[in-house]
C-alpha positions in Angstrom: 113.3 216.7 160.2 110.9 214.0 161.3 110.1 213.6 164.8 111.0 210.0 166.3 108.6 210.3 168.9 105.2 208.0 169.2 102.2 210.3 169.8 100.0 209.1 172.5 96.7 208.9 173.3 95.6 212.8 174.6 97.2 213.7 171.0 94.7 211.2 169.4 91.9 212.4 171.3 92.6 216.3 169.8 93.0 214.7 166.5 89.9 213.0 166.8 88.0 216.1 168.1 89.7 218.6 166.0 86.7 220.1 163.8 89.0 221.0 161.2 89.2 218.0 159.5 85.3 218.5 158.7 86.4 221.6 157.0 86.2 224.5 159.6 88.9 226.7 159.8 89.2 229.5 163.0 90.8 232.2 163.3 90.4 234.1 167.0 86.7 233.9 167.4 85.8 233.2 163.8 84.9 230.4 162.9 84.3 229.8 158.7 82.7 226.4 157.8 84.4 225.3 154.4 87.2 227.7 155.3 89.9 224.4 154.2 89.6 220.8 152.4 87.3 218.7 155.0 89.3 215.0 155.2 86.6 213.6 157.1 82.7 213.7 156.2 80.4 215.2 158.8 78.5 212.2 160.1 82.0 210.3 160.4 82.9 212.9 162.5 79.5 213.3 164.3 79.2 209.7 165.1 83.3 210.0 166.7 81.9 212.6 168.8 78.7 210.5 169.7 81.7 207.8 170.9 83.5 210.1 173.2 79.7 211.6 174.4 79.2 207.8 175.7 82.6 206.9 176.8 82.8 210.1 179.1 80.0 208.8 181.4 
């Protein structure tokens, strides 16, 4: 059953920041790079976190 509910902008920001999409998986305190499919490259992701780096000051 699909949710009817917009997602907001802190859910973005996890999204955004979730290192998982570059392939990572973690499990407790192990982390395992290549671990799942990466849906975004590294530098795409890199360059997103450059982003946030700058908006935070």
């Amino acid at each position: 059953m699909a949710r009817k509910k917009k997602f907001g902008v802190k859910t973005m920001n996890k999204m955004l920041q979730n290192r998982a999409y570059i392939g990572e998986y973690l499990h407790g305190d192990i982390v395992v790079e290549g671990g799942m499919p990466a849906l975004v490259d590294e530098e795409t992701f890199e360059k997103v976190q450059r982003k946030f780096a700058e908006n935070k000051r």
